[in-house]
Each structure stands twice: as C-alpha cells, then as structure tokens.
C-alpha positions as CSV (number, residue, x, y, z in Angstrom):
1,X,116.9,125.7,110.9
2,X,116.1,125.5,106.9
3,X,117.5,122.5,105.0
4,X,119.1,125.1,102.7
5,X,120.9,126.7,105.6
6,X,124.3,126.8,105.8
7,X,124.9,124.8,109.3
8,X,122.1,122.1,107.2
9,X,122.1,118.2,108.0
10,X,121.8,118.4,104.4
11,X,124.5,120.6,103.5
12,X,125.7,117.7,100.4
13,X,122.5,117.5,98.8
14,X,122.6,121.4,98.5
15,X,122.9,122.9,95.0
16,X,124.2,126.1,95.7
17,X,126.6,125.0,98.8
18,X,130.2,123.4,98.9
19,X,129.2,120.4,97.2
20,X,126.9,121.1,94.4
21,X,127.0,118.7,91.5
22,X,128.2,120.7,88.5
23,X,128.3,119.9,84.6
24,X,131.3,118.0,84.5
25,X,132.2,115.4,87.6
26,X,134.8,116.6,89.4
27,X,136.6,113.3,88.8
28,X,137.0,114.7,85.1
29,X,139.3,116.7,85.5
30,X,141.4,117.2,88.7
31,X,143.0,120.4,87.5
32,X,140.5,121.6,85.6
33,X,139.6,125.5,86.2
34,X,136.1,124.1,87.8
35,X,137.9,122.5,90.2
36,X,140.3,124.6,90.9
37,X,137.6,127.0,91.7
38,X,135.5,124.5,93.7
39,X,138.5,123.8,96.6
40,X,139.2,127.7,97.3
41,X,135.2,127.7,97.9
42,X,135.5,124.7,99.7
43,X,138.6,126.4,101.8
44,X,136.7,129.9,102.8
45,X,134.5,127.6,105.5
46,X,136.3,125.3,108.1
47,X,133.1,123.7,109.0
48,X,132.5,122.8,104.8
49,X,136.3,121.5,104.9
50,X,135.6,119.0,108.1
51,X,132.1,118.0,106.3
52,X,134.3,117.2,103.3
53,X,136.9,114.8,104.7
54,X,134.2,113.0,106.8
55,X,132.8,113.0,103.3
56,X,135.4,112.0,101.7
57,X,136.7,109.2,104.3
58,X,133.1,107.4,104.3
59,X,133.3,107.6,100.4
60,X,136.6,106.1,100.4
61,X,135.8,103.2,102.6
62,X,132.4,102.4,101.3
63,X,134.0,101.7,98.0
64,X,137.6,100.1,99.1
65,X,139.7,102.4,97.6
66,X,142.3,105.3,98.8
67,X,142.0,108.1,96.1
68,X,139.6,109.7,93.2
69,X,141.9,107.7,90.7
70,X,140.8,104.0,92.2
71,X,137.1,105.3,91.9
72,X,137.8,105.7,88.4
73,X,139.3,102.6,87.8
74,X,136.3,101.1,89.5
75,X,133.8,102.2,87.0
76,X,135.8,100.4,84.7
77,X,135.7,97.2,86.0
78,X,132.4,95.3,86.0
79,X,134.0,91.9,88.8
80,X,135.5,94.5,90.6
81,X,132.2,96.5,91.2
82,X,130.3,93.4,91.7
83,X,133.0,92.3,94.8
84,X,132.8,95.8,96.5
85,X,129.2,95.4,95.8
86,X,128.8,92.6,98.0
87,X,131.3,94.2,100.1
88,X,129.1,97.4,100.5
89,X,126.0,95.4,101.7
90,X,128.0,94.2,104.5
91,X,128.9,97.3,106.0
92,X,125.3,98.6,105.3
93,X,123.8,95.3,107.1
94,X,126.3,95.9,110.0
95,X,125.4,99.9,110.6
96,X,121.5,99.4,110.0
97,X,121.8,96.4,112.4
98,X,119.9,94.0,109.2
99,X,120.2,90.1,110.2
100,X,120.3,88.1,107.6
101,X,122.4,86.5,104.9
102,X,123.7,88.5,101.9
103,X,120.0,88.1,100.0
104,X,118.2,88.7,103.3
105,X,120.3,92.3,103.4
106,X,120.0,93.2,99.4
107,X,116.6,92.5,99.8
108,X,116.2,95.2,102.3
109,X,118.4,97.8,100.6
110,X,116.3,97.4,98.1
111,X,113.5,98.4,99.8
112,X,115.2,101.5,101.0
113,X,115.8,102.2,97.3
114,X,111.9,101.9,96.4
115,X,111.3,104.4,99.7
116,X,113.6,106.9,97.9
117,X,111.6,106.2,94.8
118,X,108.6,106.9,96.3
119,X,109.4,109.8,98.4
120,X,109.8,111.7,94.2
121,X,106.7,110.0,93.1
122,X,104.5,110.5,96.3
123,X,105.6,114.7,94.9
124,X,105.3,114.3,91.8
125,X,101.8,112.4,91.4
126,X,100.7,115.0,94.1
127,X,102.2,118.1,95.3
128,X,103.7,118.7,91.6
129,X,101.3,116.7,89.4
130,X,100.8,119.6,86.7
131,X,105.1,120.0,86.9
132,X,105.7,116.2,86.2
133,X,107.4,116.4,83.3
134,X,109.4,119.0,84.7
135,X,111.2,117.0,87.3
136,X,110.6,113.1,86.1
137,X,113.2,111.1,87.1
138,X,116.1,109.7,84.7
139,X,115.2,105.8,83.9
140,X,118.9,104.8,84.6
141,X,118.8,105.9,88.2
142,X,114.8,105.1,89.3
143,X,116.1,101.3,87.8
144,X,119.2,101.0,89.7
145,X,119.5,100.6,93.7
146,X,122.8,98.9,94.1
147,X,124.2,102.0,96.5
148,X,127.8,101.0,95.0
149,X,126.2,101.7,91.5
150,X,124.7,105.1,92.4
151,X,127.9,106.5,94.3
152,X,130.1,105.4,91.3
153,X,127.2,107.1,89.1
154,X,128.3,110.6,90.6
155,X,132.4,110.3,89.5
156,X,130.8,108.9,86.1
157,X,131.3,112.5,83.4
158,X,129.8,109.9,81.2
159,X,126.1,110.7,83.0
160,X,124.4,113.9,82.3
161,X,124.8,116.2,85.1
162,X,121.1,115.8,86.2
163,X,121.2,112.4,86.7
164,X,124.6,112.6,88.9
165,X,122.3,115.0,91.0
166,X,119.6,112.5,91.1
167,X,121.7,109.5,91.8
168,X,123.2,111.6,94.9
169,X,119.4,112.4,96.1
170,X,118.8,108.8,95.7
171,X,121.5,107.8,98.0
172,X,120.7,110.1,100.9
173,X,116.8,109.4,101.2
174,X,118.4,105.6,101.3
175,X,120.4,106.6,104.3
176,X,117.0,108.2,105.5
177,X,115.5,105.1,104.7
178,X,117.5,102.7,106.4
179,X,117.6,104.5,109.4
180,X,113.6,105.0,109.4
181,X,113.7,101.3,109.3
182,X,116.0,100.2,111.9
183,X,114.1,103.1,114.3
184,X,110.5,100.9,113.7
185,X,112.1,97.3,114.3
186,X,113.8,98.7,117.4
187,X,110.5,100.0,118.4
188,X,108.2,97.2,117.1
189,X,105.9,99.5,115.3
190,X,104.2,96.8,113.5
191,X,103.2,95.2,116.5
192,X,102.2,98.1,118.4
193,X,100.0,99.2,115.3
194,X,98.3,95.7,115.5
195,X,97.7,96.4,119.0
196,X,96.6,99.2,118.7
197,X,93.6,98.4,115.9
198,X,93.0,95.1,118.6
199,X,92.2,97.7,121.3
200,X,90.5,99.9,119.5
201,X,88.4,96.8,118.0
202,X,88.0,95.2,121.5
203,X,87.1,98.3,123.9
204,X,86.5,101.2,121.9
205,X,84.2,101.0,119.2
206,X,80.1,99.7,120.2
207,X,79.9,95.8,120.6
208,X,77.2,95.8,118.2
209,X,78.9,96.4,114.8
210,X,81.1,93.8,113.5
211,X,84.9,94.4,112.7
212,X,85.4,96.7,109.8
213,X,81.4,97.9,109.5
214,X,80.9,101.0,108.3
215,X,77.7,103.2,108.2
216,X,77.6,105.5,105.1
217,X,76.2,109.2,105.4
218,X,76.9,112.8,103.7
219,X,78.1,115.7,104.6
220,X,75.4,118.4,103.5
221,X,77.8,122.0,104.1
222,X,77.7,125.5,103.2
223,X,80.6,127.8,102.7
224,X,81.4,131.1,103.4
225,X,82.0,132.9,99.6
226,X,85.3,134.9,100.7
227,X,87.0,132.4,102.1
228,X,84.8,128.9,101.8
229,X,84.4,128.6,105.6
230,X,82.2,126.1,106.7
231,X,78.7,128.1,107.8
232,X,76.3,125.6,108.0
233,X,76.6,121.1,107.8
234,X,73.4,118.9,108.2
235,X,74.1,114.9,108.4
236,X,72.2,113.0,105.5
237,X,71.4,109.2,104.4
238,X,73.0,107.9,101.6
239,X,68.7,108.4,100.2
240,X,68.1,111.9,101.1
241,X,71.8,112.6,99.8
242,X,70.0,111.8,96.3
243,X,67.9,114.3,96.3
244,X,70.4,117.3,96.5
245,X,72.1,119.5,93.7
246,X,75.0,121.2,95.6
247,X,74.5,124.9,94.2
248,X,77.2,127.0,94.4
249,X,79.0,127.1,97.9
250,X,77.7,123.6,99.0
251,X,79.4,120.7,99.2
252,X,77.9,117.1,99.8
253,X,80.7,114.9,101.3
254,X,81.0,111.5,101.5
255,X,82.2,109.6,105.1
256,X,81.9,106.4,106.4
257,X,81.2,106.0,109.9
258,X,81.6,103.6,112.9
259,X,80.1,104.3,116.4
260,X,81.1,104.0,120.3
261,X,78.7,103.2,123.2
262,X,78.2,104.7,126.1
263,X,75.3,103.6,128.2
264,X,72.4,102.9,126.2
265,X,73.8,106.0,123.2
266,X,75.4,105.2,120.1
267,X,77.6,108.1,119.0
268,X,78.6,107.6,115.4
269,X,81.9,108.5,114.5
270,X,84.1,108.9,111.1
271,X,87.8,107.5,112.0
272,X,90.9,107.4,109.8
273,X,93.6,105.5,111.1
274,X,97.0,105.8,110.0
275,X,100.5,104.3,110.7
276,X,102.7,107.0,108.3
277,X,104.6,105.2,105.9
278,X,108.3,105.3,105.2
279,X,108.4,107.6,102.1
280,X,106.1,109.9,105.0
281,X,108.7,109.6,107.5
282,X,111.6,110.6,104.9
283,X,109.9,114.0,104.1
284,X,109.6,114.7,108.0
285,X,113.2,114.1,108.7
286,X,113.7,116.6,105.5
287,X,111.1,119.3,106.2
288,X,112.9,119.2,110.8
289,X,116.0,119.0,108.6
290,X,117.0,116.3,110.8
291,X,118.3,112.7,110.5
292,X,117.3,111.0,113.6
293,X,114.0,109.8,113.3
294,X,113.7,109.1,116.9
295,X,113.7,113.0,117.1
296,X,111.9,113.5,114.4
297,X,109.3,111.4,113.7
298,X,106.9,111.4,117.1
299,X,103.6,110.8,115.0
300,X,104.4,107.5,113.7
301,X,100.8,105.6,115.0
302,X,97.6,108.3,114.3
303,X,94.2,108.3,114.7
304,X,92.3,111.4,113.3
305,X,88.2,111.0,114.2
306,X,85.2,113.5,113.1
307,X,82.1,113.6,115.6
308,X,79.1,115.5,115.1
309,X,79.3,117.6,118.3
310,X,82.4,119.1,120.6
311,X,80.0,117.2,124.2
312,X,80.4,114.3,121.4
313,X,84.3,115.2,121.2
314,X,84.3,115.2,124.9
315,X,82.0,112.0,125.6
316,X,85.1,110.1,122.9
317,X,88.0,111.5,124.8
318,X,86.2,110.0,128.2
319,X,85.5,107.1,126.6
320,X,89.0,106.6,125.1
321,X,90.1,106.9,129.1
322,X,87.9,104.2,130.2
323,X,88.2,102.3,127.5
324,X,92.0,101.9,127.9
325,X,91.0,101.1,131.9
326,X,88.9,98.1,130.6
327,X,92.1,96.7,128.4
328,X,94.6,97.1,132.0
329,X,96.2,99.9,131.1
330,X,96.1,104.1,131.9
331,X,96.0,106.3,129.6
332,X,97.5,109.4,130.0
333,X,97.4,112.9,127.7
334,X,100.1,114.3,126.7
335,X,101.0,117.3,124.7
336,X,97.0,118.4,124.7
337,X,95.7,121.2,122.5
338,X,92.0,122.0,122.3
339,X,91.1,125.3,119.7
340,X,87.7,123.9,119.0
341,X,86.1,126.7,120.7
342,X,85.7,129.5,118.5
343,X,87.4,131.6,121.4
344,X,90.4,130.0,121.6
345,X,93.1,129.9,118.4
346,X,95.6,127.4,117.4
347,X,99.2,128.1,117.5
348,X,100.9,125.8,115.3
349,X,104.2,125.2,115.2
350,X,105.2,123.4,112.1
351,X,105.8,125.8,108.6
352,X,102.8,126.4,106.6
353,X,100.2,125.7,109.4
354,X,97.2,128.6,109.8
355,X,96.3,130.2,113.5
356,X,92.2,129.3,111.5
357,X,92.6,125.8,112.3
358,X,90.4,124.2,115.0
359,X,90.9,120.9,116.0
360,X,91.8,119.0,119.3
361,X,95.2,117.4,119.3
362,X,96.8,115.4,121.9
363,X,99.0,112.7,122.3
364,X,97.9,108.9,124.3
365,X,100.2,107.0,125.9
366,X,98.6,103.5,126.6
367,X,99.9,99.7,126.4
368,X,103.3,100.7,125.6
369,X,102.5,102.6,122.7
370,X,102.1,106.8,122.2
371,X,99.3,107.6,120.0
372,X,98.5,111.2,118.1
373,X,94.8,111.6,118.2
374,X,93.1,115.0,116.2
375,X,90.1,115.0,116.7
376,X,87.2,117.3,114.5
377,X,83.3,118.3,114.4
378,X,81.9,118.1,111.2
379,X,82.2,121.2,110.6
380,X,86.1,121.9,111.7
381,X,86.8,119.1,109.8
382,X,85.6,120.3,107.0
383,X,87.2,123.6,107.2
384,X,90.2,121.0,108.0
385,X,89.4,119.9,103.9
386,X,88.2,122.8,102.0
387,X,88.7,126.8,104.0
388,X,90.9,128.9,102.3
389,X,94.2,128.7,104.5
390,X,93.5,126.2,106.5
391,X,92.8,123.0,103.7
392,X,95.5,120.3,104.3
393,X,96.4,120.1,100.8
394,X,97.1,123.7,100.9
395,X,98.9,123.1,104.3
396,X,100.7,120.1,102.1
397,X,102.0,122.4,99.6
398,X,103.2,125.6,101.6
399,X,104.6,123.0,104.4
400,X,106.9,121.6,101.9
401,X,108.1,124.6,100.0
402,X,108.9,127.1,103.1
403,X,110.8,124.3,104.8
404,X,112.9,124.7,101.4
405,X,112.1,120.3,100.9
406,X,111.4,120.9,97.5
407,X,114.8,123.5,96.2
408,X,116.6,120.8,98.2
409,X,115.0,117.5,96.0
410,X,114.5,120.0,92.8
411,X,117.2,122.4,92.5
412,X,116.5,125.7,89.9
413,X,119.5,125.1,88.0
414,X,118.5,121.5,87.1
415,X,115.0,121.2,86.9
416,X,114.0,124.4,86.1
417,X,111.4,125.2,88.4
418,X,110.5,128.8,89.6
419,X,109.7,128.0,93.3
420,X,108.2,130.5,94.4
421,X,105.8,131.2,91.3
422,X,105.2,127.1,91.4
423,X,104.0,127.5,95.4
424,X,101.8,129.8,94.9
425,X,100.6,128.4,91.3
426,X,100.0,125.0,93.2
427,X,98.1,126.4,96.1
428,X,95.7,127.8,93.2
429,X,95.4,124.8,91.8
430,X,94.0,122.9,94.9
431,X,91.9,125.7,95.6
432,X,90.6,126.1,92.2
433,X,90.1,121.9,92.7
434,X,87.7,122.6,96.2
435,X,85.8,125.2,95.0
436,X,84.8,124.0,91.6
C-alpha cells in the first residue's frame, strides 16, 4: 500500500487527504467558508472521521486542554506552555518507555528531533542536492524540538502555511523516531553490533592482519557503451594503478580490502559493514508505509562483502558457517537468494529494484543476532555501482519517489516540485555523474 493511499498509516501528513494543512490554520477561523468546507470533506469518509477524533483526543490530551479555543489561549501564554511542556515529556517518557529524570527524557526527545532533521537533510544533501533551495527547511522549525512547541506551531495563523506543514512533518518522523529507538534498546542493537564486529574480528577475518588493516587495490573495469555493464575488471596495485588513463568506458576504482583464511589460502576480500542509522530506519518505515519498526525494519545489522570470484563467494559463505562453529554458536540461512549466475535473475521485491541485479543475499542467524549479508564479485558489484538500472543511487532515487516518500515529505502545492519530471531529472543526474 502507497503512503499516499487512502487507507495510509500516513493519512495526516497527506496534502491532498482529510487533513491537509491549508493557508489559514483552521484555528483561524472556526466558521470560516475553509472550514466549513473542510468538515463536509471530512464527513464523506467514516474511516477519515474515526482517524479524526483519535486525532483529535491525542491532541487534546497531549496539550491539557478540552477544545480548539484552550489551544489558542495556549499560544498565548509563555508559563503556561512551559508547564504543559514539562507535562508533555512525561507522557512521551512513559509511552517510549525512556528512564530517566526530566533532563534524561528532554535529552532524548531531542535526539528524536535531530533524526527528523536529518531524515530532510540526508534528502536534501543527496537524493535532491540540485532542488535544495527548493525544499530547505524554515529556520523557526529546524531550531525548535520542544514537541509542545511544534503542535502549537500548527494552530499558530501567525506561521506561514509552509512552515505549519513542516512543523507537522517534524512531529511524525519524531513519533518514528521514538519508536525506532525504543525497538533497538528493547533489542540491544548496540550490543549485538559490538558483537558482531568481535566475531567477525575473532573468527572470521585471517589471524595474520591486525584489527582494522586494510590492503588497498583498484578496480581496473570496462563498460558496456549502451548500458555501462561491467564487461571486463582486472585487480591492480595501488603502483600499476598509476600507470593507467581510464579512456572512455573504463573506470579505475578504489577498495580497500581485508582477507579470510582457509588452510594455507588467503582470500582477500572488500567488506562494508553497516548498522543503518535512525534517520535510515525512518525512511523504511515511510517507503513499507508502516509504523512498527519491528515489522519494518529487518535489516538493522548488514554486512555487504565483494570477492573476486563466485568459488571465492562460496569458500566465504563456508567459512562464515564454520567460523560461527569456532565462536559456539550455528549459523543458519535464512531468506537465501543467489542470482550471481548469469542464468538465474533476481526478483526483487522492494519499488525501484531491477530484475539486472546479481548479487547473493541471505540472512544469518548466529549468537542471538540476525544478520543481512549481500555478497558481490567484482564485477556484480560494480554493475551494483555504476550499470544503467541497476546503480544503487539510481535504485535510491526511483525507490523513494514510486513509494510516493517524497510527495508525502514535499508536497506540490508547497514546495513546488514536479515529481515526476524531478525523478527522472535526478536519475540523469547520477547517471550523467557515473559515466563522466
């Protein structure tokens, strides 16, 4: 289901649904032909109507009052605001299950606040970079994270319509937020990620190289002209990489690599290693259109690795087995799916993902924890990084506007963006950013 669906989890953030922020708060005028207009719309759908007064009631209770007059009378009083402040941080301690003292719980609202920040910026310095000044956030809301603040921000007619929009957005990736957070400390994901990088330290990767030692080498590829496939790659030192001018459909990439042992071979292998952060998390839950991140969010501990062969792929996915044998533990696969054989094609299920991509994905479940592993040649990877299609920030971009993430977070009718010309603008511009 679409975020911009009518049945949405997100149905209030919605521009063009039942609770769309228009040009005057509807707190400015409670007979006013706008909302007048807004309550038969409202009335044409029961399901709208039961969102509303669930709406309405946690409104109403967050802030301590009983009606739309008390919310203006609110914003007018600054010791007032400040007590129902306090008030609010309760309650949001209380549902997010935060321990602490009243500092220990404002201190971690406000981190939920910088997550909302960052899930704009983390668009805007990427997916969006040429459309920044387009959809730049208003300096009142990025500098205010008081929740109490922002709600009362959205009865306020004295803010500009945008930023009544903005402080709403703000509020709900909070809520994401918060509820991203509680999931990891009920799950100990910083712990299990610390295991996890012991483990691999302690079994996986060769005795020989120290913690953290990296071996430098390029990637040498050629690329198919129609659609920059990768034809051709050849491993070279950091000294022979010296000596070559990529001409026109080469590349020469840059990865650092560690190695695993088995018997007397060293197989050397490039490994990124990821625990997603929050603002990461946030745009799941958007793009499943869900709010449960323990639906959601199954990839939160990753481990993506790049071998030179698919017998190495194989030799690391044996090794991986035995390894978690040495450290007491069985590892089992889950979720396995192998298209690195040119004879087999990948079926992936998320929006904006290519039937091109090869890769071999599967899911470990060892010492407690549950691991996504994707796992490349040199070659896949590459076509992973640069093949028309198939590059991940061209996955990034189409991803996030056919799961209708960004209409949701950037409405037309307030920051002026063409959607559909932008996608296919911004897919041109990291294509035009690979290939040059």
């Amino acid at each position: 289901m679409s975020v911009l669906s009518p049945n949405s989890v997100f149905t209030s953030l919605q521009q063009d649904g039942p609770f769309a922020v228009s040009d005057h708060s509807l707190s400015a005028g409670r007979c006013s032909a706008q909302t007048r207009q807004w309550i038969k719309r409202l009335q044409k759908d029961p399901n709208n109507r039961t969102k509303y007064r669930a709406l309405r009631s946690q409104i109403f209770e967050f802030l301590g009052v009983d009606s739309i007059d008390q919310i203006q009378s609110l914003i007018a009083d600054k010791a007032l605001r400040e007590q129902r402040s306090e008030r609010a941080l309760r309650l949001l301690g209380n549902m997010f299950g935060i321990d602490g003292n009243l500092n220990e719980i404002k201190s971690r609202v406000d981190e939920y606040a910088r997550t909302a920040d960052a899930v704009i910026h983390s668009i805007i310095d990427k997916i969006l970079s040429p459309y920044a000044s387009h959809i730049e956030a208003t300096n009142e809301i990025e500098v205010t994270n008081n929740p109490v603040e922002l709600l009362l921000i959205m009865f306020n007619d004295d803010y500009h319509k945008k930023a009544r929009f903005e402080a709403r957005r703000k509020l709900i990736l909070m809520t994401l937020a918060g509820s991203i957070d509680q999931r990891e400390r009920e799950t100990d994901i910083e712990s299990k990620f610390s295991a996890f990088l012991a483990f691999l330290n302690g079994y996986v990767w060769s005795p020989n190289l120290k913690i953290g030692q990296l071996d430098p080498v390029y990637l040498h590829s050629t690329h198919r002209s129609e659609d920059y496939r990768c034809t051709s790659v050849t491993v070279l030192n950091p000294q022979q990489a010296k000596l070559v001018q990529p001409a026109k459909g080469e590349k020469l990439t840059l990865i650092k690599r560690r190695s695993f042992t088995v018997g007397e071979k060293n197989t050397p292998i490039y490994v990124s290693i990821r625990k997603k952060p929050p603002e990461a998390k946030v745009l799941k839950l958007l793009r499943k259109n869900e709010k449960n991140p323990a639906i959601a969010v199954d990839d939160e501990l990753g481990l993506m690795a790049v071998l030179d062969s698919v017998s190495d792929v194989k030799a690391f996915q044996q090794h991986l087995t035995r390894s978690a044998s040495k450290a007491n533990s069985l590892m089992v696969l889950e979720d396995i799916s192998d298209t690195l054989s040119e004879h087999t094609q990948y079926r992936g299920r998320a929006v904006g993902s290519s039937d091109k991509t090869a890769m071999m994905k599967f899911f470990a479940r060892l010492g407690g924890m549950r691991v996504e592993f994707i796992i490349h040649t040199n070659q896949t990877w590459l076509d992973y990084m640069y093949q028309q299609d198939v590059a991940h920030n061209e996955y990034e971009v189409k991803r996030i506007f056919d799961t209708g993430v960004i209409e949701l977070l950037f409405p037309k009718d307030i920051f002026h963006l063409k959607h559909l010309i932008t996608r296919n603008e911004m897919v041109q511009f990291f294509r035009k950013q690979i290939e040059s």
